[in-house]
Structure formats: C-alpha cells, structure tokens
N, CA, C and O atoms as a Tripos MOL2 file, in Angstrom:
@<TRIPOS>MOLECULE
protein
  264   263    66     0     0
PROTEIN
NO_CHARGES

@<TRIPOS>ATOM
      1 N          83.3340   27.5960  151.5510 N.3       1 UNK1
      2 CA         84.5350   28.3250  151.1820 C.3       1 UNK1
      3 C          84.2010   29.4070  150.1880 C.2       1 UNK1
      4 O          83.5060   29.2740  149.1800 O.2       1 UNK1
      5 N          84.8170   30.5310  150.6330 N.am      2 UNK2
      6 CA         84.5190   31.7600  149.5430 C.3       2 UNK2
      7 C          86.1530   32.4560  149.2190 C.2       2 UNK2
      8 O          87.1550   32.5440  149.9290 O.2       2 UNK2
      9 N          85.8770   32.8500  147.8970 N.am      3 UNK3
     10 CA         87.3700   33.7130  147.4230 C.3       3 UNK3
     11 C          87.7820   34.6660  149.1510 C.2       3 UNK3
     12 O          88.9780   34.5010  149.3910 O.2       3 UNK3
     13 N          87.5040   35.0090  149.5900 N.am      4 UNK4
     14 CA         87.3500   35.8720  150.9250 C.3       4 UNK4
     15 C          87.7500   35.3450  151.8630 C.2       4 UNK4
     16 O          88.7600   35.8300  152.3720 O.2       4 UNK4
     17 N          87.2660   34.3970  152.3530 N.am      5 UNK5
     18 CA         88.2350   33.7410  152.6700 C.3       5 UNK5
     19 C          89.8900   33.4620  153.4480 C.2       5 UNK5
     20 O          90.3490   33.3090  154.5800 O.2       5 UNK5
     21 N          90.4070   33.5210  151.9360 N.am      6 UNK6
     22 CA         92.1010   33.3790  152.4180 C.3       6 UNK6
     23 C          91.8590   34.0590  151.2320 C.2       6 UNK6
     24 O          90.8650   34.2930  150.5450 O.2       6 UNK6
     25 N          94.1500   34.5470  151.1370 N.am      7 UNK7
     26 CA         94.1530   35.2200  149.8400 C.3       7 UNK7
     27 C          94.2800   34.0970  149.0970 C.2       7 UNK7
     28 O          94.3660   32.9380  149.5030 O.2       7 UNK7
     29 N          94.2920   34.7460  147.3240 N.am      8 UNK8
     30 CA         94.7670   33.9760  146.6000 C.3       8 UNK8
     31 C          96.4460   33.6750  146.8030 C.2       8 UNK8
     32 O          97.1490   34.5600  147.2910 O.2       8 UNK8
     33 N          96.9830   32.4710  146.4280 N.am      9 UNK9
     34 CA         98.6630   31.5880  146.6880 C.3       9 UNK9
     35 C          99.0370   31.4000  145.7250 C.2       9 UNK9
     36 O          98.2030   31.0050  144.9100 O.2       9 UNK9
     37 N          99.8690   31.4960  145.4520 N.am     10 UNK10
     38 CA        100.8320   31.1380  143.9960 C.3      10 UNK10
     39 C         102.1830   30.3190  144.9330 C.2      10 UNK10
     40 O         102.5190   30.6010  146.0830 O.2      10 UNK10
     41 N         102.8870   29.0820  143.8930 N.am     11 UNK11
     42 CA        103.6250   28.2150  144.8390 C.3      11 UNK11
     43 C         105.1230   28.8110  143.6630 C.2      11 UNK11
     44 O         106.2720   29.0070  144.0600 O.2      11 UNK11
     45 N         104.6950   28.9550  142.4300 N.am     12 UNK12
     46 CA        105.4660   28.9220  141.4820 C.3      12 UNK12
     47 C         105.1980   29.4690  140.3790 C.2      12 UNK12
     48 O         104.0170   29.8150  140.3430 O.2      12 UNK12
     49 N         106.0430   29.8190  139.0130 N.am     13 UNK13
     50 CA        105.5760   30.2120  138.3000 C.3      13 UNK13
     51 C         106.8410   29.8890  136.7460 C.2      13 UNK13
     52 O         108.0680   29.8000  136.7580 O.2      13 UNK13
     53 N         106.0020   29.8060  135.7640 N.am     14 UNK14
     54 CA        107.2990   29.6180  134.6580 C.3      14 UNK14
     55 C         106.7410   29.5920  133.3720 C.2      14 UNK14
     56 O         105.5820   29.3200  133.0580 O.2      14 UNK14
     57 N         107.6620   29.8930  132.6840 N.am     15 UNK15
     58 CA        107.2240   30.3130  131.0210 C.3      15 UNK15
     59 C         107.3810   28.9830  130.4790 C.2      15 UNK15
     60 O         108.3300   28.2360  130.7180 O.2      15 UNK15
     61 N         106.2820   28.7030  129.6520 N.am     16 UNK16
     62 CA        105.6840   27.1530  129.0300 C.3      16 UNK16
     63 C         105.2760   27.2220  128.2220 C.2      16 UNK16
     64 O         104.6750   28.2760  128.0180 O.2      16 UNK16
     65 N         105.2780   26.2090  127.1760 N.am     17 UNK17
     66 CA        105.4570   25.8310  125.8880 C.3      17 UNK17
     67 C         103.7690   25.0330  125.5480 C.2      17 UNK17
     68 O         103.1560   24.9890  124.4810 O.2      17 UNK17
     69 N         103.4050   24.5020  126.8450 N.am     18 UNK18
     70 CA        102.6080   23.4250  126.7400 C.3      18 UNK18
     71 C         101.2760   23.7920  127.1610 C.2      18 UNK18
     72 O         100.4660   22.8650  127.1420 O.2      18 UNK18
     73 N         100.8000   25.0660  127.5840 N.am     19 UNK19
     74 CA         99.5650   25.0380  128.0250 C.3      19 UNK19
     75 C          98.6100   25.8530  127.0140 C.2      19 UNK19
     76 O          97.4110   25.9320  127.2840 O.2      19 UNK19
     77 N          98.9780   26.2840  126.1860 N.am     20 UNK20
     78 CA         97.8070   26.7240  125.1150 C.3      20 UNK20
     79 C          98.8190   26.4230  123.0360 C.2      20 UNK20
     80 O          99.8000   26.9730  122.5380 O.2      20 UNK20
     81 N          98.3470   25.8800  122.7750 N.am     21 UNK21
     82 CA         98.8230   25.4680  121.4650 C.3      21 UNK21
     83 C          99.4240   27.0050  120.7970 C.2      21 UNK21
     84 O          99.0800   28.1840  120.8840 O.2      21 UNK21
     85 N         100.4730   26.2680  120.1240 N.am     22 UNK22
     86 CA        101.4090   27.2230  119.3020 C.3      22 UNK22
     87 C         101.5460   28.9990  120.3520 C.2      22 UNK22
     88 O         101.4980   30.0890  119.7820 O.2      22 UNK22
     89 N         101.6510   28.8940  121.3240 N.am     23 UNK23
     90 CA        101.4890   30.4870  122.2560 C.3      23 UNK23
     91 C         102.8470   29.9610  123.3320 C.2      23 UNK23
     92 O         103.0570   28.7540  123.4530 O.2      23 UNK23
     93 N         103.6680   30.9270  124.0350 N.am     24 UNK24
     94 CA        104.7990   30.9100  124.6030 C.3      24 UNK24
     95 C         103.5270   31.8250  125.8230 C.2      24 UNK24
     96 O         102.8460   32.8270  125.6060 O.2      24 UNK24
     97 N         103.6320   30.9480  127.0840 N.am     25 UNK25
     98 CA        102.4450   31.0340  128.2090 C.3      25 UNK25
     99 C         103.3540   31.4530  129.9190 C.2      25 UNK25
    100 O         104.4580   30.9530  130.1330 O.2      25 UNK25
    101 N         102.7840   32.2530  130.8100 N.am     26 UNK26
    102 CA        103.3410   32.2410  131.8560 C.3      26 UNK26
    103 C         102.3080   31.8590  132.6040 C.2      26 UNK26
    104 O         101.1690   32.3230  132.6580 O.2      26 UNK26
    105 N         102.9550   30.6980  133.3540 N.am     27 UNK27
    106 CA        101.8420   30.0880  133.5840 C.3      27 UNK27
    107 C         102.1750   29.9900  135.1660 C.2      27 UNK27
    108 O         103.3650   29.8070  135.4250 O.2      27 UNK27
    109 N         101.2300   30.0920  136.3170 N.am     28 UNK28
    110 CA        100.9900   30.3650  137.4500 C.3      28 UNK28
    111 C         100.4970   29.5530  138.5340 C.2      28 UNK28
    112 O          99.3180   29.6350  138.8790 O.2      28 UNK28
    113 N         101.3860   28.7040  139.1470 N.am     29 UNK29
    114 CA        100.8820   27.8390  140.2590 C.3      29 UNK29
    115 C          99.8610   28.3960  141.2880 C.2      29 UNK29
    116 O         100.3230   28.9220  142.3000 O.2      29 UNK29
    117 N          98.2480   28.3160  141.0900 N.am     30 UNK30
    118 CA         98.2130   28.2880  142.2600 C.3      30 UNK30
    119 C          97.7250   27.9250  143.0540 C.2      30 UNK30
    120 O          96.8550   27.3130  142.4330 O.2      30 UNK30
    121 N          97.3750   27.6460  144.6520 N.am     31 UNK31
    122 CA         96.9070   26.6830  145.7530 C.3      31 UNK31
    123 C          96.1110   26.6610  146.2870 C.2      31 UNK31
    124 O          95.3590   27.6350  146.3360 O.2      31 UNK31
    125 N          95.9610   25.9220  146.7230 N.am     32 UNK32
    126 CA         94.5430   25.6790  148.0530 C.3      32 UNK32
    127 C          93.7450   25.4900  146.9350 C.2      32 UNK32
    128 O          92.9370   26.4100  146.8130 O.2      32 UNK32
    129 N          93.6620   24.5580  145.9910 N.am     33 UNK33
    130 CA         92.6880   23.9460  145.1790 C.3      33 UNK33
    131 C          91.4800   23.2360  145.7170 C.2      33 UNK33
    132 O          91.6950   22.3690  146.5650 O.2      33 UNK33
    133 N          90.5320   23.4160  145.4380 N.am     34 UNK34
    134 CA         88.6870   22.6610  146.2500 C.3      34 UNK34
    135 C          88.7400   21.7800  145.4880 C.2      34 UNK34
    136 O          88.4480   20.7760  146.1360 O.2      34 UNK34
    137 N          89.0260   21.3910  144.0300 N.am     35 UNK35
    138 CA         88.4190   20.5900  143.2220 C.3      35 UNK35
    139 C          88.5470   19.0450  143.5850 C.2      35 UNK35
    140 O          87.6720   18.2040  143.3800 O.2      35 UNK35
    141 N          89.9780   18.7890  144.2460 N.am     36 UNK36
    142 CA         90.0330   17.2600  144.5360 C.3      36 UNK36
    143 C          90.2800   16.3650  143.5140 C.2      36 UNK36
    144 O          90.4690   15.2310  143.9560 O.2      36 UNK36
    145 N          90.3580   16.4600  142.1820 N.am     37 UNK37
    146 CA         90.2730   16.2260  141.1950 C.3      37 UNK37
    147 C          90.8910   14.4020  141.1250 C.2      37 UNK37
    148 O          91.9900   14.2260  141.6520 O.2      37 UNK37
    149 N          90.2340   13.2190  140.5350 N.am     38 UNK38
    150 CA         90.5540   12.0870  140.9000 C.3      38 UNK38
    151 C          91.6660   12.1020  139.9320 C.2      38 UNK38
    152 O          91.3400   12.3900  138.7800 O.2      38 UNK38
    153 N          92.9260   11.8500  140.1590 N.am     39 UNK39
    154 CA         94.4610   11.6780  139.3540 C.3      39 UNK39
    155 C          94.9030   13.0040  139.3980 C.2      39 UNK39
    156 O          96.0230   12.9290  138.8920 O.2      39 UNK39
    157 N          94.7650   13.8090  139.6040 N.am     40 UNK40
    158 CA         95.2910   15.3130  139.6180 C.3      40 UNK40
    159 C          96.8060   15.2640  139.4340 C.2      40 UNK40
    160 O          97.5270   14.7090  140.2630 O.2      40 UNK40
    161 N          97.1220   15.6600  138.6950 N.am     41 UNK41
    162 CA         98.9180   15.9550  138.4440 C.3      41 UNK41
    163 C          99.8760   17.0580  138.9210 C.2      41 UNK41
    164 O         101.0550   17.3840  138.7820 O.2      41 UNK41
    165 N          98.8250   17.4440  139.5220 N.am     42 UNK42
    166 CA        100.0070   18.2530  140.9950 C.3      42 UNK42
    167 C          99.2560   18.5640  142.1270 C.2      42 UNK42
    168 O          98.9900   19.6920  142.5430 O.2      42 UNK42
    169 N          98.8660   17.2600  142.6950 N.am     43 UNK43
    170 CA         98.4700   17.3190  144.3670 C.3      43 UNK43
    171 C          98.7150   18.1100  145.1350 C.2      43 UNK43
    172 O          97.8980   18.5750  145.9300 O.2      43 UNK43
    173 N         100.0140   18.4520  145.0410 N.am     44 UNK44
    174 CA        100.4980   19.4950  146.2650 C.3      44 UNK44
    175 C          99.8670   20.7590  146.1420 C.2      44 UNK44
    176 O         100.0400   21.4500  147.1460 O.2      44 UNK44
    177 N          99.1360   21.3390  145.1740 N.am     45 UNK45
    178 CA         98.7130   22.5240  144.9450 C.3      45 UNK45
    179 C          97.2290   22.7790  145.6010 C.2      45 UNK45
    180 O          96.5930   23.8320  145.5790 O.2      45 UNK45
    181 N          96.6350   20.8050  146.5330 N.am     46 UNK46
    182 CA         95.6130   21.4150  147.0440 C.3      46 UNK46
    183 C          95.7610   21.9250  147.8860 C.2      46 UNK46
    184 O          94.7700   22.6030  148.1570 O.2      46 UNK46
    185 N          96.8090   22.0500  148.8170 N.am     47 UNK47
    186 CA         97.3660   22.0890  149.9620 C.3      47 UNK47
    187 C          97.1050   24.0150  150.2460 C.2      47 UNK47
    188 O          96.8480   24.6070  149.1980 O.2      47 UNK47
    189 N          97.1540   24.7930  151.3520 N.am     48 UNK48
    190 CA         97.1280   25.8330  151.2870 C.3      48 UNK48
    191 C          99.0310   26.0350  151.7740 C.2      48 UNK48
    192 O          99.6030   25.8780  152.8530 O.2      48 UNK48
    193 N          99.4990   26.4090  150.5070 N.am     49 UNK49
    194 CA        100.8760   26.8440  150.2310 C.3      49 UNK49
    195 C         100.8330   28.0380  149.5270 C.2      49 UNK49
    196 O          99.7940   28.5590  149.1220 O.2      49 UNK49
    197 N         102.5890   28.7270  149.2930 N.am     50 UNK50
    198 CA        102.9010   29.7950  149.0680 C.3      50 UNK50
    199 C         102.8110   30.5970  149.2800 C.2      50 UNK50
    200 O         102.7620   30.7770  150.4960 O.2      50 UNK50
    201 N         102.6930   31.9260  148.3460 N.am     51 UNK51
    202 CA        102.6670   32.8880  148.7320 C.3      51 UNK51
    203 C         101.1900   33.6460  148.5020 C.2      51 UNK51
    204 O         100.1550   33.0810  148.1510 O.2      51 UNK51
    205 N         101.3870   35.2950  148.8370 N.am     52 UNK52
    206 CA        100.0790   35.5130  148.3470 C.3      52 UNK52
    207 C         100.5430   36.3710  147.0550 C.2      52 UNK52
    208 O         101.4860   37.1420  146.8750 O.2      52 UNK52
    209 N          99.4680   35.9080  146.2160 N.am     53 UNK53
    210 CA         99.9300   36.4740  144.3840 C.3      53 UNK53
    211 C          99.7630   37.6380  144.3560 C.2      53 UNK53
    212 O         100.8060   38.2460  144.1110 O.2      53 UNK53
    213 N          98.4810   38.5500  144.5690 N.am     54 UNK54
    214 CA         98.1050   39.6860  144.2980 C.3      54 UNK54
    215 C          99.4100   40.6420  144.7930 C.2      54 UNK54
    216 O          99.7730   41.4790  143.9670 O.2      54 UNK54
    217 N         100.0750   40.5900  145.9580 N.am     55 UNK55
    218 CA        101.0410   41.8470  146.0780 C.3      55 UNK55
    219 C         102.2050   41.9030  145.0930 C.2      55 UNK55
    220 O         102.9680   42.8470  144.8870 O.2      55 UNK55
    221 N         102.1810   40.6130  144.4890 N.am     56 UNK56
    222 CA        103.4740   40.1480  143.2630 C.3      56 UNK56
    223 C         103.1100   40.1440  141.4480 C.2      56 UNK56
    224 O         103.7490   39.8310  140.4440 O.2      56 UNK56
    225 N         102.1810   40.5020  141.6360 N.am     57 UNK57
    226 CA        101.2050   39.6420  140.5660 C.3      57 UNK57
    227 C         102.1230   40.6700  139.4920 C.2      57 UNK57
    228 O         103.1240   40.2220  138.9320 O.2      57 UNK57
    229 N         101.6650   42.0690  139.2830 N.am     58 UNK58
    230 CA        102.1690   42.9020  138.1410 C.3      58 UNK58
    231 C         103.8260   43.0240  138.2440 C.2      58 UNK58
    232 O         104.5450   43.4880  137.3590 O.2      58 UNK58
    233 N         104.2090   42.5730  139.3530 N.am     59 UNK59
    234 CA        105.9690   42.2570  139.1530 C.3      59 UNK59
    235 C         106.3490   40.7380  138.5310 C.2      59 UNK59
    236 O         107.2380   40.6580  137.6830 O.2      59 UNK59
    237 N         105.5980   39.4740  139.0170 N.am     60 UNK60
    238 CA        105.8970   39.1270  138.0520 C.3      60 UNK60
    239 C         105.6230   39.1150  136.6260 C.2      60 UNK60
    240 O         106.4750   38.6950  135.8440 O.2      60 UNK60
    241 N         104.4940   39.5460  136.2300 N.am     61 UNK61
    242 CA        103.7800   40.1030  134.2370 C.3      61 UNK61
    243 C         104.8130   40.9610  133.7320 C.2      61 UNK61
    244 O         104.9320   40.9230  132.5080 O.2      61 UNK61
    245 N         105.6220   41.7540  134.3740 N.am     62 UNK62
    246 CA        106.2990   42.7580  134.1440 C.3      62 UNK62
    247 C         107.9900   42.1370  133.8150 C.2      62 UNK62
    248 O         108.7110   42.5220  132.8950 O.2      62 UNK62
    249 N         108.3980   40.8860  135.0590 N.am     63 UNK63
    250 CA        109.6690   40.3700  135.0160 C.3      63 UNK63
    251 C         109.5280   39.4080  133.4440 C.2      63 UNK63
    252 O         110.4860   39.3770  132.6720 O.2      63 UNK63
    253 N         108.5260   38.8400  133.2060 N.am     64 UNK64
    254 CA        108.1320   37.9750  131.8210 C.3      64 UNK64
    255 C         107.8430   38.8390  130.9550 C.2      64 UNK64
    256 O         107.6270   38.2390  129.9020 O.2      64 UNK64
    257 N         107.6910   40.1890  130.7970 N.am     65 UNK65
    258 CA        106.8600   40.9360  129.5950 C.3      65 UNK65
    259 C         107.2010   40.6400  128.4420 C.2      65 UNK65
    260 O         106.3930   40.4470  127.5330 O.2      65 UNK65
    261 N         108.5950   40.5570  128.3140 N.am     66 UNK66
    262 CA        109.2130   40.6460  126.5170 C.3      66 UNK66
    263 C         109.4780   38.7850  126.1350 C.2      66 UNK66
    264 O         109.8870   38.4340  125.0290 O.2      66 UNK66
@<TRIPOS>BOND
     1     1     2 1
     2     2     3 1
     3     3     4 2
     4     3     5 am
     5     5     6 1
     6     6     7 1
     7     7     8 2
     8     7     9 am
     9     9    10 1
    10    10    11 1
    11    11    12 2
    12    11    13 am
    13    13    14 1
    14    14    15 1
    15    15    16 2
    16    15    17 am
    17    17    18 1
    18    18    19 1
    19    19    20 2
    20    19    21 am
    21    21    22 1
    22    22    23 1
    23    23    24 2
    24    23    25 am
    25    25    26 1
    26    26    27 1
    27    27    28 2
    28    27    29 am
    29    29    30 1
    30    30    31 1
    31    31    32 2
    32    31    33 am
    33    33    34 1
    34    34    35 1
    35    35    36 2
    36    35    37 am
    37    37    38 1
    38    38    39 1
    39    39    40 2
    40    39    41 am
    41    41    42 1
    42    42    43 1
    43    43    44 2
    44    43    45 am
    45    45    46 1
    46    46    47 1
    47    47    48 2
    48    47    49 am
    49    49    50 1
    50    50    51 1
    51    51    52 2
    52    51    53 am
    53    53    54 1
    54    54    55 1
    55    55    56 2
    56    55    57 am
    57    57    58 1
    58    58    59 1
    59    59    60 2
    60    59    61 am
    61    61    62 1
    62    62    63 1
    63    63    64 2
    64    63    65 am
    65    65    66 1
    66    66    67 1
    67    67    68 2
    68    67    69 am
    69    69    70 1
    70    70    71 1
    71    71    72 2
    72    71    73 am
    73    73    74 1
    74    74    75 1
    75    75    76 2
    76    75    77 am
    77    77    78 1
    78    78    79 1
    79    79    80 2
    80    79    81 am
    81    81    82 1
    82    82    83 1
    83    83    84 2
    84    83    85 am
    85    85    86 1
    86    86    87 1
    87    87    88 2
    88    87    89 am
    89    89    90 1
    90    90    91 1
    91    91    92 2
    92    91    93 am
    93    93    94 1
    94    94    95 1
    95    95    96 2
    96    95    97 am
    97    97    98 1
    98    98    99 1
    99    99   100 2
   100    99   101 am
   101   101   102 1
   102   102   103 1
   103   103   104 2
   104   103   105 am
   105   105   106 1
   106   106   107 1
   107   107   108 2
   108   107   109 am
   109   109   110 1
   110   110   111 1
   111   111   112 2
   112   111   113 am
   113   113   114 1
   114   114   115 1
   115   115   116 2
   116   115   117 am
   117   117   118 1
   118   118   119 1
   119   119   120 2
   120   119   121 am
   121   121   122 1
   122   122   123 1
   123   123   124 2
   124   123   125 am
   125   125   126 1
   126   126   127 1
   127   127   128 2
   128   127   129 am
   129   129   130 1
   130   130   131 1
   131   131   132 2
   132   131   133 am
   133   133   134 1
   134   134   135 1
   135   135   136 2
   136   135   137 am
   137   137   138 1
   138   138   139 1
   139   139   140 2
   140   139   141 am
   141   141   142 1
   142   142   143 1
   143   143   144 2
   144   143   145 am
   145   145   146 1
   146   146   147 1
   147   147   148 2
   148   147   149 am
   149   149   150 1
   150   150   151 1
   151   151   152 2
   152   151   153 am
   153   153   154 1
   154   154   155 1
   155   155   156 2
   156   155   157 am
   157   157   158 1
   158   158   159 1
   159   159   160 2
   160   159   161 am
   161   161   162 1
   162   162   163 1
   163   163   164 2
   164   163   165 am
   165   165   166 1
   166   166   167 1
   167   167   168 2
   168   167   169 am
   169   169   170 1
   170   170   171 1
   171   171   172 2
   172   171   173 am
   173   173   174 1
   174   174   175 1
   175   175   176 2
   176   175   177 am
   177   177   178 1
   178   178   179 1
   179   179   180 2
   180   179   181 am
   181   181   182 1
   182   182   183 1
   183   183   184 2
   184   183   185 am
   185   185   186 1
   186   186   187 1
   187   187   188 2
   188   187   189 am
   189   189   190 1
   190   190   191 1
   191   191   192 2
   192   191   193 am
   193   193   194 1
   194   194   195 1
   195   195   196 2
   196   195   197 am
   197   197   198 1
   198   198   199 1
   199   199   200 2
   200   199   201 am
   201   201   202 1
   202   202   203 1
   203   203   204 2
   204   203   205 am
   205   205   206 1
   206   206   207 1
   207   207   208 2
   208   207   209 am
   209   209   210 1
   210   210   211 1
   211   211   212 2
   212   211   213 am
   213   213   214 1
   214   214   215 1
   215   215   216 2
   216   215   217 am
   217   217   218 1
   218   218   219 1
   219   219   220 2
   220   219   221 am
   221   221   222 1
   222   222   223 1
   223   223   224 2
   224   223   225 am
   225   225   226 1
   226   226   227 1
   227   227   228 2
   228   227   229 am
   229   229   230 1
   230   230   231 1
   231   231   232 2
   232   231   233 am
   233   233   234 1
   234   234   235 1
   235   235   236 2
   236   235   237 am
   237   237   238 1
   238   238   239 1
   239   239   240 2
   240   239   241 am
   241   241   242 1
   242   242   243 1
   243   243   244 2
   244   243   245 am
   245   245   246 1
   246   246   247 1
   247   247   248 2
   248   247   249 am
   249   249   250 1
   250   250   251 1
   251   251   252 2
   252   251   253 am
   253   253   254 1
   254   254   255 1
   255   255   256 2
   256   255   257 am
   257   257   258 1
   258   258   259 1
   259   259   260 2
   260   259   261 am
   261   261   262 1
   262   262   263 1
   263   263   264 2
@<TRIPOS>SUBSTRUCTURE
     1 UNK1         2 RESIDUE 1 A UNK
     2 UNK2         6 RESIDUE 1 A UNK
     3 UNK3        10 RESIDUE 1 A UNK
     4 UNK4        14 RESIDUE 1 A UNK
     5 UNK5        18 RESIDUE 1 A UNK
     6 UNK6        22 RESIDUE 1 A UNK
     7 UNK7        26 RESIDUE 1 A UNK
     8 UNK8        30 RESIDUE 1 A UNK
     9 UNK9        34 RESIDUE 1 A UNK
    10 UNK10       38 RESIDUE 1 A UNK
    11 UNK11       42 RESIDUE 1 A UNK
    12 UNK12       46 RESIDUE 1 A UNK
    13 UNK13       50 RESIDUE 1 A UNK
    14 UNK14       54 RESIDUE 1 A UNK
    15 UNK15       58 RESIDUE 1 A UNK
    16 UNK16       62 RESIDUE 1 A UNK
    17 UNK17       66 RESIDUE 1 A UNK
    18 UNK18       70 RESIDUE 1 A UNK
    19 UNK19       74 RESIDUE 1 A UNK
    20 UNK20       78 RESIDUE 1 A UNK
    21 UNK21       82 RESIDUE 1 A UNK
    22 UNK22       86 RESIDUE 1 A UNK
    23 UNK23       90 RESIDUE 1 A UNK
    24 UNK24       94 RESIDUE 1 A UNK
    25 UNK25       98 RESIDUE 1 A UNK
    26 UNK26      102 RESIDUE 1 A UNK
    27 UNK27      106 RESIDUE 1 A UNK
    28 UNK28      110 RESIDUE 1 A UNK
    29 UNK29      114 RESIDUE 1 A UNK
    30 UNK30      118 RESIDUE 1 A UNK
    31 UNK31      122 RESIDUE 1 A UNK
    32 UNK32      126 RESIDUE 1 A UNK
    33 UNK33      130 RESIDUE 1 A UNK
    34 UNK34      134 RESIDUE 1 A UNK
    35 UNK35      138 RESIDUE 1 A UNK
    36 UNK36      142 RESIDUE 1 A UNK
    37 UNK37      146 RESIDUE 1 A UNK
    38 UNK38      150 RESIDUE 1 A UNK
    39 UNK39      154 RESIDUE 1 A UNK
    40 UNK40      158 RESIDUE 1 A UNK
    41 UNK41      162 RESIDUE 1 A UNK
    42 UNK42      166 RESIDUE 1 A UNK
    43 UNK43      170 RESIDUE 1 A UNK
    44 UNK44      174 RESIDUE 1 A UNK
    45 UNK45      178 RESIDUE 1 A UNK
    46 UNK46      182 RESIDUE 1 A UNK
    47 UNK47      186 RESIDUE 1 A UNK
    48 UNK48      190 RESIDUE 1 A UNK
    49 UNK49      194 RESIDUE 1 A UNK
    50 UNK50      198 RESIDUE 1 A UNK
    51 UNK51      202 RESIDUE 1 A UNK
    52 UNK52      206 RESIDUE 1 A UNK
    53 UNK53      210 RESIDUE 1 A UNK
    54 UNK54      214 RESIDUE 1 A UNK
    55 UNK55      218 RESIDUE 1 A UNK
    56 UNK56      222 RESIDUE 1 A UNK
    57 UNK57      226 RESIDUE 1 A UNK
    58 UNK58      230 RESIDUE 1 A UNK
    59 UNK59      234 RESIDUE 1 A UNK
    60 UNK60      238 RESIDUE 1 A UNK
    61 UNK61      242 RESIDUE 1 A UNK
    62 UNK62      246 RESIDUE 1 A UNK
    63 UNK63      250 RESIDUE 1 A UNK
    64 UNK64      254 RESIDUE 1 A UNK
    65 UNK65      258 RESIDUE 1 A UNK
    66 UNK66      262 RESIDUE 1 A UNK
C-alpha cells in the first residue's frame, strides 16, 4: 500500500478539547487506517470510508479559523 494509491478520507471532523493539552484542536477523522492497532478506539476508521479531504481540506481550516 502506498499514499497513491487511494485518496486521502476524512469520515468527520470537530473542534476538541482533548487532543493536545491546554490547546482548543480541529481535529480530523481519517480512514482506511493500515495500523490494525490491538483495542483501537475507533475501528470504523480502518475501513475505507468518507470522503476525499484534500478537495475540502482549506474549507474546512477556513469554516474553524476564529
């Protein structure tokens, strides 16, 4: 498997409190994960879902800016 591939997927996306200490984060679902990871806390993201990010990407940075 190479980035080339498929595009990059985003399933979701939302402003969070919890992923880097004391920082207000937009943080970016995205899919078709390789890692497999044993307990993984959002399975569904290995899956090849959503959309593709790159044609959305600076609309959504832009809808979160302020």
């Amino acid at each position: 498997w190479k980035m080339t591939d498929a595009p990059l997927k985003y399933v979701e996306c939302a402003v969070t409190l919890e992923e880097v200490p004391m920082e207000i984060s937009l943080t970016i679902a995205i899919s078709n994960c390789r890692f497999r990871c044993h307990g993984c806390h959002s399975a569904y993201l290995q899956q090849d879902v959503g959309k593709p990010l790159l044609p959305v990407l600076m609309t959504l940075l832009r809808r979160y800016e302020e």
